[in-house]
N, C-alpha and C positions, 0 to 999 in steps of 0.2 A: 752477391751478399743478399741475404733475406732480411728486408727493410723492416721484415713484420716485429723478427726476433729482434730488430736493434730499435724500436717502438715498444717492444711489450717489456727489454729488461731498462729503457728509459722512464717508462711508469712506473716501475716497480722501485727504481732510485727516487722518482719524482711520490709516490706513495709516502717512501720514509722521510719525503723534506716536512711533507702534511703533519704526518703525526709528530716529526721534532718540534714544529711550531708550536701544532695545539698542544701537545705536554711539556714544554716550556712553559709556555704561556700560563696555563692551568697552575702550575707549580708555583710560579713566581706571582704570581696573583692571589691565591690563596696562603703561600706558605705552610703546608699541611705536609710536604715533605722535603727531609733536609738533600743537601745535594748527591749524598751516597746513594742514596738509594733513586735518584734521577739519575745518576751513571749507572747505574746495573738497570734500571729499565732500559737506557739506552742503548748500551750496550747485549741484552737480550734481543731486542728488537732487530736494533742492527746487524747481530747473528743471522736472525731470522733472513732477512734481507739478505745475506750472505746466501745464506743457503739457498731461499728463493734463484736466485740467481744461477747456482750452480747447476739447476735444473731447468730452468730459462736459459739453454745455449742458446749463441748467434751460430746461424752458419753462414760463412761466407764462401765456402766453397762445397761442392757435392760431398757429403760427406767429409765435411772439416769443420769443426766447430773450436771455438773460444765461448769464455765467459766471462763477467764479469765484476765474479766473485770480490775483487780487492778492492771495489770501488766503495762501498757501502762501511766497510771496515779502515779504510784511511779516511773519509769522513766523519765518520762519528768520531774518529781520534781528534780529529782536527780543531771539531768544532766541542767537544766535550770531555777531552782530555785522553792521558795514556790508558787510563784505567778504565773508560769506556771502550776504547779500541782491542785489550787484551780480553775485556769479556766475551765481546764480538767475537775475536780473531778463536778464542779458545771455542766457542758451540762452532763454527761454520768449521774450525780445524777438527772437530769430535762429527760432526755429522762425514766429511770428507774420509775421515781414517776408521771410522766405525761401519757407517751405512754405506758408502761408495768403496771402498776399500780398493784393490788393485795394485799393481807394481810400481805406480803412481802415488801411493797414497804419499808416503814420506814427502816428499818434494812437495804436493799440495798443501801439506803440516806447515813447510817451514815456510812457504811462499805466503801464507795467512799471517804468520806470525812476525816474520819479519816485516809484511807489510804495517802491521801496527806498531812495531820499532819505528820505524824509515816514519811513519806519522806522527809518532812521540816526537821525533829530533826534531821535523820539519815545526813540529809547534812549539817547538823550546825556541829555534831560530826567529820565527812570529813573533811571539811574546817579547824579545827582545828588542825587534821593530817596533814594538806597540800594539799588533794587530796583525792579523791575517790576510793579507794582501794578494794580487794575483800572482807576483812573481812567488810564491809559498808553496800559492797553490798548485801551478806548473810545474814546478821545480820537485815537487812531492809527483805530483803525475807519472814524470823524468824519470823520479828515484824509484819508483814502484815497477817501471816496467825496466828497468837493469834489477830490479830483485826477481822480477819473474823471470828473467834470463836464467838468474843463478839458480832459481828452483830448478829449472831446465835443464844447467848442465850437471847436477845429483841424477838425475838418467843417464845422465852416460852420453855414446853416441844415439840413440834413437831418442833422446831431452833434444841432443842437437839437431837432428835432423827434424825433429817436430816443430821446432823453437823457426829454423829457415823457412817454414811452412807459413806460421800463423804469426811470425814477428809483424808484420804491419797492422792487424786488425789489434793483435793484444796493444801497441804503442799508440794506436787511436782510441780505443778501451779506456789505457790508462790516462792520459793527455787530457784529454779531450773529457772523459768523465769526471774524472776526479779536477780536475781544474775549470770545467765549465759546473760542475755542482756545489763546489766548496763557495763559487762565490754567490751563488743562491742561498747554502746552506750559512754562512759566513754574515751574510746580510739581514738573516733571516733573527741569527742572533744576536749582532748590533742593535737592530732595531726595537729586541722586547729588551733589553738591557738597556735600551734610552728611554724606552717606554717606562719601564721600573723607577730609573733613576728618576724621572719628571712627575711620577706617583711619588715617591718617598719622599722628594722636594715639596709637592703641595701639602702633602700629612702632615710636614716642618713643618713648613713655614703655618698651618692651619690651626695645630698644637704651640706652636711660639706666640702668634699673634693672642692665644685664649691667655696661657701662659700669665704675659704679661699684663693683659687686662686684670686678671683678677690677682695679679699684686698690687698693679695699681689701687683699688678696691682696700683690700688689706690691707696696705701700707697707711692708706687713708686713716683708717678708723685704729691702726696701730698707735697712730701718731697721740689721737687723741689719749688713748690710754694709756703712753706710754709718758704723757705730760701728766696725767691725774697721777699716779705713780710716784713720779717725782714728785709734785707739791706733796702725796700724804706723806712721803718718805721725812719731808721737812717739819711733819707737825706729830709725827711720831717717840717716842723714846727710844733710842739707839737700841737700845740689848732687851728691848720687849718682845714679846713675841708676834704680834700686829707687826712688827716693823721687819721681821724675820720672814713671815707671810709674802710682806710687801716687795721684800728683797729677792724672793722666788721668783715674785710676779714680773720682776723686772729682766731676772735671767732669760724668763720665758717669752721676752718680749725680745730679748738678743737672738735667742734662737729663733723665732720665728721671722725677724727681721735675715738670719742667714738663708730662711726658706726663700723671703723673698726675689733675695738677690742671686738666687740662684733660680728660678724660676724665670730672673730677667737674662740669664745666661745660658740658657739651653740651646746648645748647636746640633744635638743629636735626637734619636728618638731611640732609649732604651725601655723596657718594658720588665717588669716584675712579675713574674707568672703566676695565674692566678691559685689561690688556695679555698678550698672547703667553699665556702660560701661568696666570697672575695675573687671577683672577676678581675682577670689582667689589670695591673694600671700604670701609668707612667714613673718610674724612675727617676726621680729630679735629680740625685745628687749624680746617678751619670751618666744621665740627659745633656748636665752643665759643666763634668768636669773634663778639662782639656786633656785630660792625658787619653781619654776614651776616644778624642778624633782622630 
């Protein structure tokens, strides 16, 4: 086997963990794009990687090569869902049936495509655990290389007789890549998703604590007003119009008083987007109200 090819199409995996990081990261820090359109980067990318691959053979024998095409497409499924792995599995399946073409082609189609199946389920089984685990991860490895069998036998006899040829590099391909990278790529996204969560927790609690201060503040000087109020209410004539005034002023002090207590009640951080001249701003009533948690 040529150590070199099974190093250049291990960078080429190890490339796309790079850039899932830094475009996570960027994404989830700015928030400038929503997650659809981070699965179809990803999923582009991931193609791309696909393809790279399919041109980066290993050869492990004089003239016998594998590749490892499925690795970079049950990946991105794993770690960014079904609909990042079908955009993948669709460009790496269109460059395979288009540009490469051959009596092959069909069987390389479904061997792409099923593998981002076979990654869908494995991440439904995940998520049902909790989390993507290493048995997921192997167990997807496992299931990708009996899918590239079945590509194999869509050839016929010479699927079979190629399939006896290069079964053990493809099973270490599959094994071995996709289950030694998922848990790079797996950890990679735990980690800015606790990163995330312990940002949005300090922005809490940093917005709750102002929050409150400045009801406290308010409330203060409501009180005072909300006592002058009542004494002029007492030295008023009922059906005057002062005293009508005064009856407003008193509503608006209930209301302001439900601003308060609801300001002391904020568990979230909702935001009101901004208008014309009116920059973004916090959303109190559902900031504070529990049906929003």
């Amino acid at each position: 086997m040529d150590f070199h090819h099974v190093i250049e199409a291990a960078g080429i995996v190890a490339l796309g963990l790079v850039f899932y990081s830094y475009l996570r990261r960027w994404l989830e820090s700015t928030a400038r794009i929503d997650r659809r359109l981070r699965v179809l980067l990803n999923g582009v990318v991931f193609g791309g990687l696909s393809i790279t691959l399919m041109i980066s053979r290993i050869e492990f024998a004089p003239g016998a090569y594998v590749d490892a095409r499925a690795v970079p497409i049950a990946l991105v499924t794993l770690v960014e869902g079904g609909w990042a792995g079908l955009v993948a599995a669709v460009i790496a399946a269109g460059y395979r049936l288009v540009w490469m073409g051959g009596s092959g082609a069909l069987a390389g189609v479904i061997w792409l495509l099923a593998t981002a199946g076979t990654a869908a389920l494995a991440l439904m089984w995940a998520r049902r655990d909790g989390q993507v685990r290493n048995r997921h991860a192997f167990a997807l490895g496992g299931a990708v290389f009996v899918v590239t069998f079945a590509s194999f036998l869509v050839l016929g006899a010479r699927g079979i007789e190629m399939f006896a040829r290069d079964w053990l590099p493809l099973l270490v391909v599959s094994v071995v890549g996709i289950g030694g990278f998922a848990r790079l790529f797996t950890d990679v996204a735990n980690a800015q998703a606790a990163e995330a969560a312990r940002r949005e927790s300090a922005e809490l609690r940093a917005i709750t604590l102002l929050a409150r201060a400045a009801a406290h503040e308010i409330n203060n000087a409501l009180m005072v007003v909300a006592g002058g109020l009542a004494i002029l209410a007492k030295h008023l004539p009922a059906d005057s119009e002062d005293a009508q005034w005064a009856a407003r002023a008193r509503e608006g002090v209930v209301t302001v008083k439900n601003i308060i207590t609801r300001m002391n009640s904020i568990t979230q951080i909702e935001a009101v987007p901004g208008q014309g001249m009116l920059p973004p701003m916090l959303d109190i009533r559902k900031s504070s109200d529990p049906a929003n948690s």
